[in-house]
N, C-alpha and C positions, 0 to 999 in steps of 0.2 A: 504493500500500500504506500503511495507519495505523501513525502508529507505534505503537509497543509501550507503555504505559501498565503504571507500578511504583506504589502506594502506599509512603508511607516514614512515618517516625516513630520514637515511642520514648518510654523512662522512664528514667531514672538515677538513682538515689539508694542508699547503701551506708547500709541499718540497724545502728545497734548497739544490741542489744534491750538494753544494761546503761546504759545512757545514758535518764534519766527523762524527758527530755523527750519531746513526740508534737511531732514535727512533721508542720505542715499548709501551708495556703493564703500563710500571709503566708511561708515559707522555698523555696515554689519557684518557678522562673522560667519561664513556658508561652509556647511558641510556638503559635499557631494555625493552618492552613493555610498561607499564602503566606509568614505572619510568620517563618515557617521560612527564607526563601532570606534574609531582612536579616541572619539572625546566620551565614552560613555564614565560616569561614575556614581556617585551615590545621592545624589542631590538636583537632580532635574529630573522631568518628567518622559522626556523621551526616554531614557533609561531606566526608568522603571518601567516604561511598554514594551523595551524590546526585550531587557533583561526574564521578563515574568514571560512573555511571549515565548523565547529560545527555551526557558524550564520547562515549560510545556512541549515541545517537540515541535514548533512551528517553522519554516522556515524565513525566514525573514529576506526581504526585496528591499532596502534600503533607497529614499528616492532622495532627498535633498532637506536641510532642515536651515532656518535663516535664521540668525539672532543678533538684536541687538539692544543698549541701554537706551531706557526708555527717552525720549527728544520729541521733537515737532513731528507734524506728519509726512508722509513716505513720500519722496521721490514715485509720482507715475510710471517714469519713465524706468527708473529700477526696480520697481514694485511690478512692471510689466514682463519685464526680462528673466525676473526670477518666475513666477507666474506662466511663463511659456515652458520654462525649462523643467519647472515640478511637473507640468501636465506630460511634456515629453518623455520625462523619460517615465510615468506611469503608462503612458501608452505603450513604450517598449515595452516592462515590465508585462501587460497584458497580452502583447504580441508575442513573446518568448514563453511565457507558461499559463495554466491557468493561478488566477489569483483569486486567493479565495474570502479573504478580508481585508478589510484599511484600520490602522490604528495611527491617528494624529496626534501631535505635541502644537496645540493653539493657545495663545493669546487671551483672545478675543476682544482684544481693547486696541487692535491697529487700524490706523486711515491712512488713506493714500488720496494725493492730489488728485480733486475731479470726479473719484471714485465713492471713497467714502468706506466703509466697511470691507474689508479685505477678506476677514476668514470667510465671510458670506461670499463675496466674490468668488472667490478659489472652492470652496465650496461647491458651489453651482457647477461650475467650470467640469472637476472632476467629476459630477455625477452625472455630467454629458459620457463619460469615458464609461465608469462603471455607476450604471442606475440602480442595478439590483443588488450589488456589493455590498455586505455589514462594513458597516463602518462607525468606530466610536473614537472617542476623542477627548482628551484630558483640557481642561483650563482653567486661565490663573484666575483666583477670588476675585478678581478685579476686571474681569471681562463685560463684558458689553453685549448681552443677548440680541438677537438680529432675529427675526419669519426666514431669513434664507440658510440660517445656522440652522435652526430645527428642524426646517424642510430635510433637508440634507443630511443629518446626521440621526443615525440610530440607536445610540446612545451616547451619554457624555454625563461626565462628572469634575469639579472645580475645587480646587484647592480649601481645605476646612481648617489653616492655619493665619495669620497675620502677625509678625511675618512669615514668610511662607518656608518654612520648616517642613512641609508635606510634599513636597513638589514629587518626589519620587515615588512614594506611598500612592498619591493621584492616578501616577503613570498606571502603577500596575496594576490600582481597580478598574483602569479604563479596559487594560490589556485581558482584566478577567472579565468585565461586559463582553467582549470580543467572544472571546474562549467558549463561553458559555454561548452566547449564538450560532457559532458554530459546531460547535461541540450537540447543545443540544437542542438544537433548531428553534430556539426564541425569538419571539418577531417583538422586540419591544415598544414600548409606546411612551413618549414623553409630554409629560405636561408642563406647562409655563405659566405663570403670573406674573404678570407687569406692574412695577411698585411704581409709585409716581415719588419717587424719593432719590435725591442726589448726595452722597454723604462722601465725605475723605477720610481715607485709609486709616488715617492718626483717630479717626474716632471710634475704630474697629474692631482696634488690638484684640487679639481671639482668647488672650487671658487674664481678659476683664471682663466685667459685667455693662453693657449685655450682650452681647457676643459670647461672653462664653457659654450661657445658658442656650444660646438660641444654637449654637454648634454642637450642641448635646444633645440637643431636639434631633440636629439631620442625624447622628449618629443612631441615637434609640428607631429612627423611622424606619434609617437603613437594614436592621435588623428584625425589621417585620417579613412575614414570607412574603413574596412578591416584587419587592421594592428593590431592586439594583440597584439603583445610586440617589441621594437627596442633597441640593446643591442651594446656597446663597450664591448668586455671582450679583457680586456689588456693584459694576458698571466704573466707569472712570472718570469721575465727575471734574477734571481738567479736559473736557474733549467737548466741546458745543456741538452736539448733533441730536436730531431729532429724537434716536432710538435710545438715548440714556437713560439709564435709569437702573433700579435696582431689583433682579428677578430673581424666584422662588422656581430651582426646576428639579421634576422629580422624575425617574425613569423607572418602570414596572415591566416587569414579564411580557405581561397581556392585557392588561384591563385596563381600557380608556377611565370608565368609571371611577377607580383607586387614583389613575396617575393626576385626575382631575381634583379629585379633595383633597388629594395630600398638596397635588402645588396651590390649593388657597387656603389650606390651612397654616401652611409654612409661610405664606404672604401675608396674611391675617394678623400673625405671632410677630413676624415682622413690622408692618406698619404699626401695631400696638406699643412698638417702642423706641416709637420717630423722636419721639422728646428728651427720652433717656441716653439716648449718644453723646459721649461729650470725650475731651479731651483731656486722658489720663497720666498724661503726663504735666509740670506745670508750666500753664502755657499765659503769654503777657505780650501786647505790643511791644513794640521793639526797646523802647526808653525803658519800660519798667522792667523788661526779659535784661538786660543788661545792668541794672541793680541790682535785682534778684542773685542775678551771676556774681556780681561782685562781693554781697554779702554773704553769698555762698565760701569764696574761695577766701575771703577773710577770717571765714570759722573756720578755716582748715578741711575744708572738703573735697580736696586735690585726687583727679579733676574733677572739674565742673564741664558737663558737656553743656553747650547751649545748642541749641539748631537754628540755622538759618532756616525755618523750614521754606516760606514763598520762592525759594530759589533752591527748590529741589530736583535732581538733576536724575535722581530712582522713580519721580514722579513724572519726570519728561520736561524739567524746567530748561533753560536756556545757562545757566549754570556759569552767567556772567556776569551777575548783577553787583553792583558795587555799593547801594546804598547803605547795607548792615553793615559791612566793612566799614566804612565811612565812617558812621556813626560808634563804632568799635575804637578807631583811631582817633576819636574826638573826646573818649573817655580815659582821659588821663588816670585816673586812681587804678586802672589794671599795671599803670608799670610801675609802681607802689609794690607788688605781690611777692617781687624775690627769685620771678619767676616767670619768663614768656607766656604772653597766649601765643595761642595756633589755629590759625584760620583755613580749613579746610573745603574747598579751597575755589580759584577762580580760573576759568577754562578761558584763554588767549593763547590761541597758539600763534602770534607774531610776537608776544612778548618773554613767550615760551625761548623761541628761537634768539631774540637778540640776549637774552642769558646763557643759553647757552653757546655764542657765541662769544660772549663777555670772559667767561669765564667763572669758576670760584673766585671767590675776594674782590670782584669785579664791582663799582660802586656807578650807577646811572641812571638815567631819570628815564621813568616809563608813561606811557601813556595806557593805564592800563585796566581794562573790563569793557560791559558792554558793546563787545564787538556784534552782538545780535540782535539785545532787547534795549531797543530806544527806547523803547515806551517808559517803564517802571525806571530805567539805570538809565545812566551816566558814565563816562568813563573819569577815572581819576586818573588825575599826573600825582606821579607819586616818585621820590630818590629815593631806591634800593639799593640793596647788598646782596650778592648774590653768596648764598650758603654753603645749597648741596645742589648737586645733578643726581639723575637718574633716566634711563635711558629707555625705551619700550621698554617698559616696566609690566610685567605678568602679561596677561592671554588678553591685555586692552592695550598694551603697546604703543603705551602712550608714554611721554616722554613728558619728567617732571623737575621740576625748578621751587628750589624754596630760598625765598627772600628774605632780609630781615626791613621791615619798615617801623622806626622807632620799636615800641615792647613789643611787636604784633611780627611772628613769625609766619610769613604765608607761602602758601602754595599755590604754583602754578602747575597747569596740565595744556598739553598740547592737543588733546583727544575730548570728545563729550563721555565723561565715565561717571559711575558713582563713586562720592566718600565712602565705600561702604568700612573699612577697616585698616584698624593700624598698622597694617601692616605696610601700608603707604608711607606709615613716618618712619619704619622702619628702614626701606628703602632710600632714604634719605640720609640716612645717620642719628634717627630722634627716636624716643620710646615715650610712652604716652605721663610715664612719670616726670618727663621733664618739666612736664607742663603744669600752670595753678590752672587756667579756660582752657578749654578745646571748642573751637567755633566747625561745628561741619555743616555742610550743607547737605539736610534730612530731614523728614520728618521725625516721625516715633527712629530710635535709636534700631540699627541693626544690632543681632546678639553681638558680635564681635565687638564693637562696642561697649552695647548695655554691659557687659562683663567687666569694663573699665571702668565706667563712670560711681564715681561715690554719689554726684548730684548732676540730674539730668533736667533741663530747663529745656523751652521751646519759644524761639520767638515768632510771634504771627508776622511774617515780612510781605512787604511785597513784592510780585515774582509772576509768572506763569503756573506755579504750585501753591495760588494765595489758598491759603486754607479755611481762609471769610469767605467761604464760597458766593453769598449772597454781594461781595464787591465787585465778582467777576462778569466780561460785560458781555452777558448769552446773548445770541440773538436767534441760534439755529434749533435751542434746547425746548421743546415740544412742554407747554405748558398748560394748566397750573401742574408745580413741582413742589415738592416741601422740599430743603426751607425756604425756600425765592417766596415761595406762595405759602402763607403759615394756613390759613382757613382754607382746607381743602378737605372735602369729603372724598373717601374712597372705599369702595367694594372691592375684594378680589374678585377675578374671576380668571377661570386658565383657559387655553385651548391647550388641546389637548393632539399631538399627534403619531398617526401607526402607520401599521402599511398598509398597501391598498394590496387586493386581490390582483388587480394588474403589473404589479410592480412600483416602484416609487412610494413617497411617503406623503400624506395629506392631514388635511383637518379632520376629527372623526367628530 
């Protein structure tokens, strides 16, 4: 008997349409066919589909997987290229063997210029290729439900962590929805509820309340008979588009019936605790988030992380803004401390480059930020020092520069990446004990971090990641929305969809 033969692959990238930058070609990182198995490891989702897929004796057809740090929306014209090439070579793939399922690693919170909704796009696209093909599909808590994702996809289940600590675990429930349809001929059916609700990640965190409760709900569901997967996908409320929002999706065996009460019952539970969201970490406009910090690191609470959050760059900011800094450098009583802050950091790569052509111990006048975002920033002239070098630096290969400006130790990146970890300062010659502040640009703290910080502060800045979501200026965002809109009544209700006796999948 042959084995059973899975195509796999995927796109990931989290658009923020208010972030001016397009990214394209030079910001993301493509695997091709095989080149897929060299980056597999314990912490992404493709890798737990392929990984759990191979344990099962599947054989696996590798087509192409994209990635990159969340920025502005996609390059068309790169977004079409890759687009051609994923459908290509699944058509090889289909001409060479039979293929007997799809298992994808998506998003679901990418745009593309013109286009708008991507997994939907590519979606469609492939189920021109294979119509009748199972196909299921893992995505991030932070995706953006779309009619032509559900059309298209026969099962799918979404990340149940913040931060996303689950990404692998996701893979391989998707890779067992799979398994299980083919294995034992399940035609499943999913249902959706559309929340009319836009909220940011920092209000999320999955190990606080209420989040943690409600992700203890998808878990108890999941373990009813019937129910294969119970998902929040939170939407990405940095993206102005019509279809945002916050949806409740549940995928069952067989019965429209079930998959329909359970997605308005999980939406129900949800909008009942549109008020309760708040920001758990302590969070202050910028003036007071900088006192806060100061009398922080006064008491001896080294470090103090602060977040620039409005200029978050994990959230898809432009990751150029100058105004925090600014106003960081204007607060004299940090060089009082005994001890540098560290400002993590600002993405110029011209000013990247004339440091490193300067050299170490090199001392000159920059012109330096807002190479992107006119709107919010400014660029500042600023006389630096140049520190340390570092050179494509890890598997972002970007090339970093840290300066000294008066008390304020900053960093430069030539690349759009996250703060995610110190390992950055390490790279440089600095360890996080140096430091009394650590300024990064984030929201909620990643673990690698929160593991550092004695005290974690959050300033509301402004940015392309403003986290006053109600500052930000929608025009494309499908209204009334809580919170833009506070008096809004809402009922769940789901559609629900299966297969059809013909083939393909509909509304039932």
């Amino acid at each position: 008997m042959r084995p059973m033969r899975v195509v796999v692959g995927g796109i990931h990238h989290e658009s923020n349409t208010f972030n001016p930058i397009i990214t394209g070609a030079e910001d993301f990182s493509l695997q091709r066919g095989e080149e897929i198995f060299d980056v597999l490891n314990d912490d992404d989702s493709i890798s737990g589909i392929i990984k759990t897929l191979q344990a099962e004796g599947f054989q696996i057809e590798p087509l192409l997987m994209a990635r990159a740090v969340p920025n502005g929306v996609v390059s068309r014209e790169f977004y079409l290229s890759v687009k051609e090439e994923f459908l290509q070579r699944a058509r090889e793939a289909r001409e060479s063997c039979h293929i007997d399922g799809i298992a994808l690693s998506l998003h679901g919170s990418m745009r593309v210029e013109g286009i708008g909704d991507a997994e939907g796009d590519l979606l469609v696209a492939l189920r021109e290729i294979f119509p009748h093909t199972p196909l299921s599909a893992s995505l991030d808590m932070h995706a953006t439900v779309t009619e032509p994702m559900v059309r298209c996809l026969d099962a799918v289940v979404g990340y149940k962590q913040a931060p996303h600590t689950d990404c692998f675990e996701t893979g391989e429930q998707a890779a067992r929805m799979l398994v299980a349809m083919l294995r034992q001929g399940l035609r499943p059916v999913i249902g959706w509820s559309k929340i009319p609700l836009i909220i940011a990640g920092e209000k999320t965190e999955t190990s606080v309340e209420p989040m943690r409760a409600l992700i203890e709900v998808l878990r108890e569901r999941e373990k009813q008979p019937g129910v294969m997967a119970a998902s929040y996908l939170l939407g990405f409320p940095w993206a102005d588009c019509p279809e945002n929002g916050v949806s409740a999706l549940v995928v069952t065996e067989d019965s429209g019936d079930s998959a329909r009460a359970e997605a308005e019952d999980l939406a129900r539970a949800f909008w009942q605790e549109r008020e309760n969201f708040r920001f758990h970490t302590d969070s202050y406009p910028p003036k007071e988030a900088l006192e806060a910090a100061l009398v922080a690191a006064r008491e001896g609470a080294w470090p103090v992380y602060l977040s620039d959050s409005g200029d978050n760059p994990t959230a898809g900011s432009s990751a150029d803004c100058t105004g925090f800094l600014e106003q960081v450098l204007a607060c004299e009583p940090f060089g009082d401390l005994g001890a540098p802050l560290l400002y993590a950091g600002i993405y110029d790569p011209p000013a990247v480059e004339r440091c490193l052509q300067a050299g170490v111990g090199a001392r000159l006048e920059l012109v330096l930020g807002a190479r992107f975002d006119r709107v919010t920033s400014k660029p500042l002239a600023l006389e630096v020092e140049v520190l340390a070098l570092a050179r494509r630096w890890e598997r972002f290969h970007t090339d970093m520069v840290m300066v000294r400006v008066g008390f304020v130790e900053l960093i430069l990146v030539s690349n759009h990446i996250g703060f995610v970890t110190p390992r950055m300062f390490e790279a440089l010659g600095r360890k996080v004990d140096d430091y009394a502040v650590i300024v990064v640009k984030l929201g909620y703290l990643t673990d690698a971090h929160k593991r550092c910080a004695r005290r974690t502060i959050m300033a509301l800045t402004p940015g392309s990641s403003n986290e006053v979501l109600e500052t930000l200026p929608f025009r494309e965002l499908s209204r009334p929305v809580f919170p833009l809109d506070r008096e809004i009544e809402h009922t769940p209700r789901a559609a629900v969809f299966g297969s059809c006796p013909g083939g393909g999948r509909e509304p039932l």
